[in-house]
Every structure is written in C-alpha cells, then in structure tokens.
N, CA, C and O atoms as a DFTB+ gen file, in Angstrom:
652 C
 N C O
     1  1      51.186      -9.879     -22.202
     2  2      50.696     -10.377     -20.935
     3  2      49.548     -11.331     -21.222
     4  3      48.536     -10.992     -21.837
     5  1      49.792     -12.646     -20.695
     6  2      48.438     -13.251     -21.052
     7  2      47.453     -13.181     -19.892
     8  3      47.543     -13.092     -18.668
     9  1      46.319     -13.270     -20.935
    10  2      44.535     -13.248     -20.322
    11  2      44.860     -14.494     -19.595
    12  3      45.690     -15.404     -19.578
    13  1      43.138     -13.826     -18.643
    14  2      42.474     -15.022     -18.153
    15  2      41.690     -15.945     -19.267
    16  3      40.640     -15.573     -19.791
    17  1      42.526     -17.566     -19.650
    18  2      42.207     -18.767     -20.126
    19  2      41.566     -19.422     -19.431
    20  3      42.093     -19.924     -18.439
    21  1      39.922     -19.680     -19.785
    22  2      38.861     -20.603     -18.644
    23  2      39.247     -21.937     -19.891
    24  3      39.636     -21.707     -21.036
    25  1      39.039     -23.163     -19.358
    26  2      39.235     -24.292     -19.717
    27  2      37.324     -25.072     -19.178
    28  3      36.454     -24.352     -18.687
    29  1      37.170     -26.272     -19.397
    30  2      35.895     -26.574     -19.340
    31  2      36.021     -26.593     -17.895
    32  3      37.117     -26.824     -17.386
    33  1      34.727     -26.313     -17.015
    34  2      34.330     -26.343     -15.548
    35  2      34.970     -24.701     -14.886
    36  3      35.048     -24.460     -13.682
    37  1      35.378     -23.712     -16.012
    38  2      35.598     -22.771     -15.340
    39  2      37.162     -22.329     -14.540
    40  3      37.534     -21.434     -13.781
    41  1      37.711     -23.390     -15.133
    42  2      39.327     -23.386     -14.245
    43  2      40.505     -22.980     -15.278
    44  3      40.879     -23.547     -16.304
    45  1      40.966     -21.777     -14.633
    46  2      42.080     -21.055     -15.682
    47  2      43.403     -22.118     -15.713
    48  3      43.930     -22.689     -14.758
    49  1      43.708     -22.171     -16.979
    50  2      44.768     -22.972     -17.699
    51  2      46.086     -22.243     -16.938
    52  3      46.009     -21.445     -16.004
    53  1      47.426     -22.776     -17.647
    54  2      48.825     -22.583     -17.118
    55  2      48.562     -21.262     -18.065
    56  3      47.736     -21.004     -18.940
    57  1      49.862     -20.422     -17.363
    58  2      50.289     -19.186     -18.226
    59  2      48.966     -18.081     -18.158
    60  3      49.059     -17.160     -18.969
    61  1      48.088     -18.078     -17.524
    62  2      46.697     -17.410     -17.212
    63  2      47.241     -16.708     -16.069
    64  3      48.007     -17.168     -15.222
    65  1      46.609     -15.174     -16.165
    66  2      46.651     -14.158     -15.193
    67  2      45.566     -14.298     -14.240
    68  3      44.420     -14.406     -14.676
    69  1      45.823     -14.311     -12.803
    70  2      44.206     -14.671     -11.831
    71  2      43.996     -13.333     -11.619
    72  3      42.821     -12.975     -11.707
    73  1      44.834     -12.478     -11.358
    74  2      44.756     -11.071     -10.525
    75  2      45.378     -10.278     -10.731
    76  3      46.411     -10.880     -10.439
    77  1      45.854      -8.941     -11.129
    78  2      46.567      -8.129     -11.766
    79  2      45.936      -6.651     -11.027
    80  3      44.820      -6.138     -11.102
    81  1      46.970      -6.310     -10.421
    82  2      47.403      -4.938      -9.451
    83  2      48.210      -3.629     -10.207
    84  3      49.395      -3.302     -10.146
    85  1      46.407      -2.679     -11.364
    86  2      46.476      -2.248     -12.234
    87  2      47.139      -1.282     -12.144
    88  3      47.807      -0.855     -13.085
    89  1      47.069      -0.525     -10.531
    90  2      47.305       0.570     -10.048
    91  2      48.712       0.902      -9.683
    92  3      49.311       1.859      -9.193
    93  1      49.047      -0.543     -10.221
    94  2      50.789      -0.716      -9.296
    95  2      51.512       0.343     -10.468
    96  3      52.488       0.784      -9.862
    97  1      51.507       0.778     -11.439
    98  2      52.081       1.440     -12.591
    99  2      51.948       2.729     -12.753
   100  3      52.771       3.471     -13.291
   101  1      50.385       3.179     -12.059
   102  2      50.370       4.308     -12.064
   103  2      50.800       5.177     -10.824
   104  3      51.305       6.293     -10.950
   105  1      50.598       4.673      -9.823
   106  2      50.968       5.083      -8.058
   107  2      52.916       4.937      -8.011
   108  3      53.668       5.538      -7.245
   109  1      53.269       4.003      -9.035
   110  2      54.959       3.409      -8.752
   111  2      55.925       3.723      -9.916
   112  3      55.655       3.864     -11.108
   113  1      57.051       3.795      -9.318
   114  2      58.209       3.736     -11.109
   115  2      58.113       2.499     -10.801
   116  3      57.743       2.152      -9.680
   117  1      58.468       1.557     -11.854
   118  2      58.843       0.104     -11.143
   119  2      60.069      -0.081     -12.052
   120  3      60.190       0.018     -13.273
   121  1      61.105      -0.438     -10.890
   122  2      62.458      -0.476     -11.635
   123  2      63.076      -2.090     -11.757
   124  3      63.758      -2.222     -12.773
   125  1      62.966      -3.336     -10.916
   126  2      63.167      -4.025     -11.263
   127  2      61.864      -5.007     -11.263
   128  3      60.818      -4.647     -10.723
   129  1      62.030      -6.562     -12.055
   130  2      61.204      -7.263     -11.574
   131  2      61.274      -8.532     -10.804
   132  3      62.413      -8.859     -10.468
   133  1      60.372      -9.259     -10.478
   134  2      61.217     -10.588      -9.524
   135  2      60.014     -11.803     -10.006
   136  3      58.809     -11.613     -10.174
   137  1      60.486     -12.585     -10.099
   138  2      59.079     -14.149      -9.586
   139  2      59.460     -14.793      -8.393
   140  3      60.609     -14.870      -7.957
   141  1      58.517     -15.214      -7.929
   142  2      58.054     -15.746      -6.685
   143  2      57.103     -16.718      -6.724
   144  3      56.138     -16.730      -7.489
   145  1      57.391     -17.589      -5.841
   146  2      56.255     -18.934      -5.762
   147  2      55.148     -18.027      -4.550
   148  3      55.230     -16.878      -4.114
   149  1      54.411     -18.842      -4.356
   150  2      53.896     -18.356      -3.048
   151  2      53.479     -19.141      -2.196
   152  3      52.314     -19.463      -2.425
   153  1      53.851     -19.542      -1.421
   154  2      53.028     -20.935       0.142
   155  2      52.061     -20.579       0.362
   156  3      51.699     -19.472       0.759
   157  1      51.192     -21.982       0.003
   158  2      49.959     -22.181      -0.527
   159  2      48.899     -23.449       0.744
   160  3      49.327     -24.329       1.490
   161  1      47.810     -23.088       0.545
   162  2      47.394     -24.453       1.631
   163  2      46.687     -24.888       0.138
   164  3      46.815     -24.100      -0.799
   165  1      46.021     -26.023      -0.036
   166  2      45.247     -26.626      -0.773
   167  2      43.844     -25.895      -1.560
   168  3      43.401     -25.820      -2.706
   169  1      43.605     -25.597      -0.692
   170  2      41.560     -24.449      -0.648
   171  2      42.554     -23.519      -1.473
   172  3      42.251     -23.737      -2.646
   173  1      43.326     -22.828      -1.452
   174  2      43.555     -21.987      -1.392
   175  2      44.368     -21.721      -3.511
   176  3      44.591     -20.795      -4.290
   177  1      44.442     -22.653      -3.483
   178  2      45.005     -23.639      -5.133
   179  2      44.030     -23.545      -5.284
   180  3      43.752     -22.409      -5.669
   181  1      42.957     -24.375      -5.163
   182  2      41.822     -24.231      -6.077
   183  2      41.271     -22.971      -5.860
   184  3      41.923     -22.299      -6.660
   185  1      40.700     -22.402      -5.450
   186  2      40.468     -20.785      -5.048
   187  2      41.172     -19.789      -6.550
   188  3      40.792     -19.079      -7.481
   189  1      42.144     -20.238      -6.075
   190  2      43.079     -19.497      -7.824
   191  2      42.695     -19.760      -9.005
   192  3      42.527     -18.918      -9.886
   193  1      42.469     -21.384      -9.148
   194  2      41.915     -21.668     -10.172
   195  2      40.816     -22.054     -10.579
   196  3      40.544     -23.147     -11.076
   197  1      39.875     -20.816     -10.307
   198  2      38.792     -20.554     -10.420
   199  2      38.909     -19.067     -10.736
   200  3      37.950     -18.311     -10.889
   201  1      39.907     -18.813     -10.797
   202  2      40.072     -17.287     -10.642
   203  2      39.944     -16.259      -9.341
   204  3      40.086     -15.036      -9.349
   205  1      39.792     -16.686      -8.793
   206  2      39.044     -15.944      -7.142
   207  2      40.220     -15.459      -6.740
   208  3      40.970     -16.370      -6.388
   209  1      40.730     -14.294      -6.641
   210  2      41.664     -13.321      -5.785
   211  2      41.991     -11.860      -5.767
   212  3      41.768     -11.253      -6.814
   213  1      42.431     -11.262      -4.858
   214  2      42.217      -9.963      -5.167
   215  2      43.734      -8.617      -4.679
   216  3      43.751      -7.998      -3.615
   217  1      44.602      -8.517      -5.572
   218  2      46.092      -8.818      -5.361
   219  2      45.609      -6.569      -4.677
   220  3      46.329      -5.970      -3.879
   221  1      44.614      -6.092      -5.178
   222  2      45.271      -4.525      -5.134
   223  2      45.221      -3.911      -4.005
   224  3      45.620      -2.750      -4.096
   225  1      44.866      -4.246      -2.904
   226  2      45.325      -3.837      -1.156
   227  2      45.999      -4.804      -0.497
   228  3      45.652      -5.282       0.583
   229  1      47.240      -5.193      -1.310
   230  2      47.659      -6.198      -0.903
   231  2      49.457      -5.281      -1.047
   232  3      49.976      -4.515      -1.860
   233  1      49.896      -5.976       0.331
   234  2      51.453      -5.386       0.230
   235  2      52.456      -6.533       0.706
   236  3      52.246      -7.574       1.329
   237  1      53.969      -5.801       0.033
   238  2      54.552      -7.147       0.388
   239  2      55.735      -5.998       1.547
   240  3      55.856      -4.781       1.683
   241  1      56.379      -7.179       2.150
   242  2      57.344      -6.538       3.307
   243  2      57.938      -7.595       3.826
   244  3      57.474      -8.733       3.763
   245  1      58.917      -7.307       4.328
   246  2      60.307      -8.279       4.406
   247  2      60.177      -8.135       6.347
   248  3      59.992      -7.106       6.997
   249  1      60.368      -9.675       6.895
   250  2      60.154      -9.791       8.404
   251  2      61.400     -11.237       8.642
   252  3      61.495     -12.288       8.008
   253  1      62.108     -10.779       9.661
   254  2      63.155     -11.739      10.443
   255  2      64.033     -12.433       8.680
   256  3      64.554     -13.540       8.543
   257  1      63.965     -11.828       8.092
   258  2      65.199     -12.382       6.968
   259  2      64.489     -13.345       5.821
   260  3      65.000     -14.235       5.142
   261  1      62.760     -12.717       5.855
   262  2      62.196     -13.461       5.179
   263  2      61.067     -12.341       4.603
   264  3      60.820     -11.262       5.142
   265  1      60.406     -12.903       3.296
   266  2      59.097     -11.597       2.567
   267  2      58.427     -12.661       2.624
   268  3      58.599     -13.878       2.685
   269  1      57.513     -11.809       2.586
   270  2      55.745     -12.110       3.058
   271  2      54.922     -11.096       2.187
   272  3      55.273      -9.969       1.837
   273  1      53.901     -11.665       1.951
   274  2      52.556     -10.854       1.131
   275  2      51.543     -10.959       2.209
   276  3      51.118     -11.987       2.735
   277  1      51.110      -9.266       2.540
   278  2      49.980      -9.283       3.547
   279  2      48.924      -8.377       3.093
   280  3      48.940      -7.254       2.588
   281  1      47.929      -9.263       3.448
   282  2      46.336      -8.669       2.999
   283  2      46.076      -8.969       1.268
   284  3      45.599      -8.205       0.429
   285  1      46.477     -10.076       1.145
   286  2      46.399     -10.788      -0.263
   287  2      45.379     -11.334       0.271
   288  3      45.454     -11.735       1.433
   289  1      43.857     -11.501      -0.692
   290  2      42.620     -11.782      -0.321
   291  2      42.300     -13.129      -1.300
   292  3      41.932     -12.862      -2.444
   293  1      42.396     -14.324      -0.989
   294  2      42.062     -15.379      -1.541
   295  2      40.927     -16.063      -0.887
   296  3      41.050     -16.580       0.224
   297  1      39.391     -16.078      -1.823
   298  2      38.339     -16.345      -1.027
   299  2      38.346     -18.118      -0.918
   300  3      38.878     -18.958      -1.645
   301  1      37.560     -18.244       0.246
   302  2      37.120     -19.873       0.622
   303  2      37.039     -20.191      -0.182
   304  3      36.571     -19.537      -1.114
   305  1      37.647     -21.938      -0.311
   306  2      36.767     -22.845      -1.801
   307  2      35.468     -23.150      -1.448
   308  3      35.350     -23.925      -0.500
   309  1      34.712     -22.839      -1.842
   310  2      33.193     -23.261      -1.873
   311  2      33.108     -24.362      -1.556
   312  3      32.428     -24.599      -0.557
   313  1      33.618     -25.237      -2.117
   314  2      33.615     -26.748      -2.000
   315  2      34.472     -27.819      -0.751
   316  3      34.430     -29.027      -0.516
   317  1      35.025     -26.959      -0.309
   318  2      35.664     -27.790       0.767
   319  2      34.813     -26.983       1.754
   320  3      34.366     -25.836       1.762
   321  1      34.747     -28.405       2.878
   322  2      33.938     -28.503       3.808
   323  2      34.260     -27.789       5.158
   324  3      35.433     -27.963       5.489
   325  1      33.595     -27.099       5.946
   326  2      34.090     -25.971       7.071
   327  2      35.475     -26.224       7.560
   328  3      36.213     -25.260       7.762
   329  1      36.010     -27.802       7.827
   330  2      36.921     -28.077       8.447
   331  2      38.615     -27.859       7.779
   332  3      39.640     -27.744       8.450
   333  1      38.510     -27.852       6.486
   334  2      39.121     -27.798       5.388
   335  2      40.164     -26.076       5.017
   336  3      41.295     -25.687       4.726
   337  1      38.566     -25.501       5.344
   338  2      38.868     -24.303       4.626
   339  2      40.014     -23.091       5.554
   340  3      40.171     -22.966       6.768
   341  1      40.663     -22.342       4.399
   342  2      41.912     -21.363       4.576
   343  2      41.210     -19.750       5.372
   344  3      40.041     -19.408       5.193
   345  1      42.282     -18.889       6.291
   346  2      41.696     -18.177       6.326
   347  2      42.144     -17.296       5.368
   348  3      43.348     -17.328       5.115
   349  1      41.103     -16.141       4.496
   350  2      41.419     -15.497       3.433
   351  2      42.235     -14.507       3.143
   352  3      42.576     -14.215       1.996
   353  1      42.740     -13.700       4.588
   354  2      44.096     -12.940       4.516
   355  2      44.917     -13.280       5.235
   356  3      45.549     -12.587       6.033
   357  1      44.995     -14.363       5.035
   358  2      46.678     -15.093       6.179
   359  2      47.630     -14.473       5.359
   360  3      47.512     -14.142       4.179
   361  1      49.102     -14.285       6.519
   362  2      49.849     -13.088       5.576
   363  2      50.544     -14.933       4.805
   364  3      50.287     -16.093       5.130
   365  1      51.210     -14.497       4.018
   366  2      51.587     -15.934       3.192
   367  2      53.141     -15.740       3.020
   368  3      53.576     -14.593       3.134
   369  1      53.860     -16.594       2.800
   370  2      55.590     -16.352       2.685
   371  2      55.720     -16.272       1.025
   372  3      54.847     -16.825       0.357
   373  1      56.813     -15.582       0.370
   374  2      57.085     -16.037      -0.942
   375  2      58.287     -16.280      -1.016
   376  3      59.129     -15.763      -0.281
   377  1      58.465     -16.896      -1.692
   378  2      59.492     -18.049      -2.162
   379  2      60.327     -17.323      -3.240
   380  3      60.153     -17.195      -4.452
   381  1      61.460     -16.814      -2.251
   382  2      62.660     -16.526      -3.123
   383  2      63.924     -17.212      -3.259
   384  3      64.100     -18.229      -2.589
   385  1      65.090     -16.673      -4.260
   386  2      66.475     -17.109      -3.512
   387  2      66.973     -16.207      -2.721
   388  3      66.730     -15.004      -2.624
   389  1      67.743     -16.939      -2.122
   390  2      68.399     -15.454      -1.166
   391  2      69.269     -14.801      -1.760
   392  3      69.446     -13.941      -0.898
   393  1      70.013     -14.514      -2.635
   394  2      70.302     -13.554      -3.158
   395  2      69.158     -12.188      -3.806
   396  3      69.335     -10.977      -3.938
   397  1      68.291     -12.854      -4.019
   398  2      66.867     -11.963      -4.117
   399  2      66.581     -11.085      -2.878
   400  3      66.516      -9.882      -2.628
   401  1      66.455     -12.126      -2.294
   402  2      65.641     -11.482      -0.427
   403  2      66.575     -10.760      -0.040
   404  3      66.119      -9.792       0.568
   405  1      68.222     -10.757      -0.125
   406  2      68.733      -9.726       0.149
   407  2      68.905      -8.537      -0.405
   408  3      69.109      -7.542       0.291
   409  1      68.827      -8.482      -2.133
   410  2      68.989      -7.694      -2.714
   411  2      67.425      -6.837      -2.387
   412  3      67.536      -5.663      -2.035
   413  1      66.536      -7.207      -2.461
   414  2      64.876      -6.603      -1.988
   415  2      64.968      -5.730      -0.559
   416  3      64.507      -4.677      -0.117
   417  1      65.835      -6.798      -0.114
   418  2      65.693      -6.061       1.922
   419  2      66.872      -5.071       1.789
   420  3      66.842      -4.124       2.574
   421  1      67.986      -5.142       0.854
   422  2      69.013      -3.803       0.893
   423  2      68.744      -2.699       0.533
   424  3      69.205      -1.701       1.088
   425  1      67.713      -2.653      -0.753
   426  2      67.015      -1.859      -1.444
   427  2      66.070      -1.002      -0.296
   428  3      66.287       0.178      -0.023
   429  1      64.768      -1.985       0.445
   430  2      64.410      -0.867       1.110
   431  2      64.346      -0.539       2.434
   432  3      63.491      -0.063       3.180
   433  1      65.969      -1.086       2.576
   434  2      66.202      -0.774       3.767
   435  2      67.156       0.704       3.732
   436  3      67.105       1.454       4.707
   437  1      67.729       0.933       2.935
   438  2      69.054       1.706       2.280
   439  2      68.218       3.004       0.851
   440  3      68.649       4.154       0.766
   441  1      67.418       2.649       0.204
   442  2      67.746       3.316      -1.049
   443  2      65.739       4.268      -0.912
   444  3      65.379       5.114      -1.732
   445  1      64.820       3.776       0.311
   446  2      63.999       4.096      -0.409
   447  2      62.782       3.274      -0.925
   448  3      61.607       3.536      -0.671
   449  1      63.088       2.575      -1.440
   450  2      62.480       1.218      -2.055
   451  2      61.071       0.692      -1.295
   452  3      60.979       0.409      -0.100
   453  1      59.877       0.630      -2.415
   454  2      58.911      -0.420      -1.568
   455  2      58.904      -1.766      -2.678
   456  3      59.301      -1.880      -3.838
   457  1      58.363      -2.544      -1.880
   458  2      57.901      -4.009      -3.067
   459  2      56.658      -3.752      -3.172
   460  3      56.007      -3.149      -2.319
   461  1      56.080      -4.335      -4.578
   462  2      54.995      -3.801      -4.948
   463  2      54.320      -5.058      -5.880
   464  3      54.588      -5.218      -7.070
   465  1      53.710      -5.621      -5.365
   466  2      53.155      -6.840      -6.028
   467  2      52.422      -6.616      -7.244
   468  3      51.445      -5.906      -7.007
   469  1      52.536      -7.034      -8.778
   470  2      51.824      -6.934      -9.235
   471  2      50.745      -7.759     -10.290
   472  3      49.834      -7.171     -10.873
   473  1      51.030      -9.301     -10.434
   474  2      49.962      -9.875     -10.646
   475  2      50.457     -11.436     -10.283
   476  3      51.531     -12.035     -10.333
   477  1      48.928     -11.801      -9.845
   478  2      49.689     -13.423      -9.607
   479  2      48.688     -14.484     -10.946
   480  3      47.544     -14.336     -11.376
   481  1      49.621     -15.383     -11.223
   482  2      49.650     -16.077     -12.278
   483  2      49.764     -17.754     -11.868
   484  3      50.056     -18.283     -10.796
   485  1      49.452     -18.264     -13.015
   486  2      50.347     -20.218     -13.036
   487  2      51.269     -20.007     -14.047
   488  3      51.185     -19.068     -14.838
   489  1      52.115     -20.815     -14.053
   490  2      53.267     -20.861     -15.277
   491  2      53.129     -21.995     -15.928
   492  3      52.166     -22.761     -15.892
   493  1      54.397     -22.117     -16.701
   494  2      53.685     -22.989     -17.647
   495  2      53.787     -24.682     -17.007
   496  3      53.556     -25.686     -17.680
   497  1      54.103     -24.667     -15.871
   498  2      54.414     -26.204     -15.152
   499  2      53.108     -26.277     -14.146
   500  3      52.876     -27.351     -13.592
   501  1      52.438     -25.384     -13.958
   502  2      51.217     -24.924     -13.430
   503  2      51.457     -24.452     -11.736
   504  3      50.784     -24.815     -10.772
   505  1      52.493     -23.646     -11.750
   506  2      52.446     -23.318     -10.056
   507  2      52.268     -21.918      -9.864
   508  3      52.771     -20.993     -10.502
   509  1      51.466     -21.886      -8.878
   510  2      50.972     -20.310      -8.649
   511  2      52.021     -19.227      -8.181
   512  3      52.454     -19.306      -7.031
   513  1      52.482     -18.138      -9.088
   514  2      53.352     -17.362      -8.746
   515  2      53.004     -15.727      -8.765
   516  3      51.936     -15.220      -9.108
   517  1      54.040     -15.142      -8.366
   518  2      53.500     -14.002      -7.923
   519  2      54.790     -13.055      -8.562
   520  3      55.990     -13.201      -8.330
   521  1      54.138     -12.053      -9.430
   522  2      55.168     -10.511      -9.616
   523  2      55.448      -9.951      -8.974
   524  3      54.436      -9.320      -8.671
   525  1      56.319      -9.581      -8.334
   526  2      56.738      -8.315      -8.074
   527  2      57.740      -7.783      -8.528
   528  3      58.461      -8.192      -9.438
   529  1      57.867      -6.425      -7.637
   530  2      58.496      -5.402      -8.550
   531  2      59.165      -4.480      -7.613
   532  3      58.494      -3.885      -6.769
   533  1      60.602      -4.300      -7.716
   534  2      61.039      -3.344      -6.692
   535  2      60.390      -1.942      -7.220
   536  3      60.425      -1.523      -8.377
   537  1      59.956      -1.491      -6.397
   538  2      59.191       0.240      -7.080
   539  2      59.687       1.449      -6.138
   540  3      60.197       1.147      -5.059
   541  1      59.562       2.787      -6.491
   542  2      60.169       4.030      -5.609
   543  2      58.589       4.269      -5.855
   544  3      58.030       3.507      -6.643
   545  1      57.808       5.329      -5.196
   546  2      56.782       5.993      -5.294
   547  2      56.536       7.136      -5.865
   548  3      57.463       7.925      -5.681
   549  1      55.288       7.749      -6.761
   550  2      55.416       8.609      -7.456
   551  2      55.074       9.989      -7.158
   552  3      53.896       9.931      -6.806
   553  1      55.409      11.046      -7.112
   554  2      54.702      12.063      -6.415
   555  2      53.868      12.503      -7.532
   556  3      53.952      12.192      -8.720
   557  1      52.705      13.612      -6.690
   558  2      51.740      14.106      -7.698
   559  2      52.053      14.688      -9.004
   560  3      51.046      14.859      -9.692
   561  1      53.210      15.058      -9.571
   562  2      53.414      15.911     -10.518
   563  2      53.752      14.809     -11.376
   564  3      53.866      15.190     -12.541
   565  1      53.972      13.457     -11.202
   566  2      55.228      12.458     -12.198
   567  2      53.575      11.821     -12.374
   568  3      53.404      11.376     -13.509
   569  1      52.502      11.715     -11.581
   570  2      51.397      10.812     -12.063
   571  2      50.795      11.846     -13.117
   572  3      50.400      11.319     -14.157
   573  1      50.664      13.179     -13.026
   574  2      50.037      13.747     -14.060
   575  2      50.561      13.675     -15.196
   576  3      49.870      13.469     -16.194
   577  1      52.125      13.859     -15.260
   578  2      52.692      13.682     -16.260
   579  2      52.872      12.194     -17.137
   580  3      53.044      12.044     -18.347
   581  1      52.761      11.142     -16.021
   582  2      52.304       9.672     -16.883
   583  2      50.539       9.826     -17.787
   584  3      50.261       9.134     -18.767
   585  1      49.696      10.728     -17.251
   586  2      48.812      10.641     -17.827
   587  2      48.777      11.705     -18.792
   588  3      48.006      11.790     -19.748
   589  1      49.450      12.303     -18.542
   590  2      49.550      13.322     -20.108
   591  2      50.153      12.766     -21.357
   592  3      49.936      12.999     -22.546
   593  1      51.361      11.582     -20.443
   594  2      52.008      10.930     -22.142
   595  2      51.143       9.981     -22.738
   596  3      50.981       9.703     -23.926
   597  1      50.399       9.347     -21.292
   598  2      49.177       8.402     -21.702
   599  2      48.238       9.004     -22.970
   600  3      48.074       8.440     -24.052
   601  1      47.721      10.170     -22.592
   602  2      46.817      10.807     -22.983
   603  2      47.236      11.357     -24.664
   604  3      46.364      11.560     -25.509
   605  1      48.455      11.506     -24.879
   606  2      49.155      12.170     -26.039
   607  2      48.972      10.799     -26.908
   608  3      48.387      10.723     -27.988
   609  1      49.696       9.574     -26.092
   610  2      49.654       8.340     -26.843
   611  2      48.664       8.021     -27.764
   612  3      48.737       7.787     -28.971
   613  1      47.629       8.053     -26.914
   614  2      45.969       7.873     -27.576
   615  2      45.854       8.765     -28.535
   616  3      45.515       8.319     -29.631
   617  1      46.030       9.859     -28.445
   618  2      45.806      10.927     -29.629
   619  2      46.948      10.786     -31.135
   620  3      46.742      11.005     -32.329
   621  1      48.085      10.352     -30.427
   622  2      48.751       9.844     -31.583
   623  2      48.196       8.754     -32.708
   624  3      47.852       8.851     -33.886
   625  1      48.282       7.690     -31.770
   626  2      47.190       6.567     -32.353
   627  2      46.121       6.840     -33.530
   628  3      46.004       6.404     -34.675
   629  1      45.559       7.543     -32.923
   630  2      44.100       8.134     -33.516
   631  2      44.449       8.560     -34.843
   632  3      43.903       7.985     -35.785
   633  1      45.326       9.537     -35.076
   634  2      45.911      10.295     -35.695
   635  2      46.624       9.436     -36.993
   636  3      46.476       9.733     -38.178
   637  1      47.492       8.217     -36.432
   638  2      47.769       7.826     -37.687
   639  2      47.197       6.689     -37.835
   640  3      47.696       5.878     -38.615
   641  1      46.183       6.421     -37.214
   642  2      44.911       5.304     -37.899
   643  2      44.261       5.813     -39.408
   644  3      43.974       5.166     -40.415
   645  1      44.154       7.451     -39.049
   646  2      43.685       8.137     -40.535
   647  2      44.379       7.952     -41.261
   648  3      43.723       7.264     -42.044
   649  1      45.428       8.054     -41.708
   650  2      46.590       7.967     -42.935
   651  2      47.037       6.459     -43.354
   652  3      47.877       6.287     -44.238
C-alpha cells in the first residue's frame, strides 16, 4: 500500500494514500474489492492534495440506481475565496460501471451486504479515487478472534527474529 508522498509545497504525488478507513478491517470481512472515481468540485481537488480528508464516518449506499459516499469530510481550500468554496459533507456520486452498481445493489439488497469505503487515493494518471469493498459485518466473537491471530502473529514474529 503506498504512503503519503509530499512533493515540494506540501502536495501528495500520484499513487499517494490521502485517507485510509483503518477500522474498515477490523469491524468488516471484506470480500470483494472495487475502484471508483469520485465527483469532485475544484476546492475540493486541491483539498486532497494537500492531504485534507477524513474517509472513517463516512458510508457509502446505493439511491435511485446510483452510489453515493455520505458524510465523507473534505475540508475548505484555504485558498479559495468565500465564493468558491465546497460544502464539506456534500453526499458525492462515485463513478462506476454498471455492471458494478448492479452487482453492489444485488449484493445488499439480497445477500446482506454493506459497502464499506476504504481509502481514497490519486492513481497513477493523477485522479482522485476511492476503495471500496463489498463487506458482511463482524460479530463480537470473529473481532476477538481477528485479534487473537493478530496478537499470535506478533508473537510469532518475535520469536523467529531470535533464531
């Protein structure tokens, strides 16, 4: 997974992570994955690349035959002038094919299924995109048990660092 890459003036390069939704792995199974563009106003581009966003109370959900990301928090550009500027949780559309959007809306309409955003990025042509992830939810006994293999992992590690 690549880091956040600052370039001179503070502005993350292509292939740079802005925001990453840590919790999405431990709260979710995540069974498939997807990319997505995301509709963008201007403020709102630079805002990203600066790093400024905040993906983890943020959900996605499917409305009239179309997905949307709501309560994705992208702050004002500083620099553009009152008249200019975005508001910071407008719900935003993402940009699928439709064979996607249907396969996403059959899933949790039918099986169960939530979408579960989990980090937004530039690629390598520089356009701001967004992970997600079809996910089922985890109950209390499957999160303890991710942190017990977690927890074993580390001790393994440890273990044959000595030898």
């Amino acid at each position: 997974m690549a880091q956040k890459k600052k370039s001179k003036g503070g502005l993350i390069s292509t292939n740079a992570t802005v925001a990453e939704n840590r919790q999405a792995r431990f709260n979710y199974t995540l069974e498939e994955r997807f990319e997505a563009g995301i509709a963008l106003v201007g403020t709102e581009v630079k805002s990203l690349r600066h790093g400024h966003a905040a993906i983890a109370e943020s959900h996605v959900g499917a409305k009239s035959g179309e997905i949307f990301i709501y309560n994705l928090n992208i702050p004002e550009y500083n620099q553009a002038g009152p008249k200019m500027q975005h508001d910071p949780k407008r719900i935003r559309k993402l940009l699928l094919k439709r064979r996607e959007i249907h396969k996403l809306m059959g899933s949790i309409n039918r099986e169960g299924y939530t979408i579960v955003p989990l980090r937004i990025y530039f690629d390598a042509k520089g356009l701001a995109k967004i992970e997600i992830a079809l996910a089922k939810g985890k109950k209390l006994h499957d999160k303890r048990e991710t942190e017990k293999n977690r927890d074993w992992d580390r001790q393994k590690s440890r273990i044959m660092k000595n030898f």
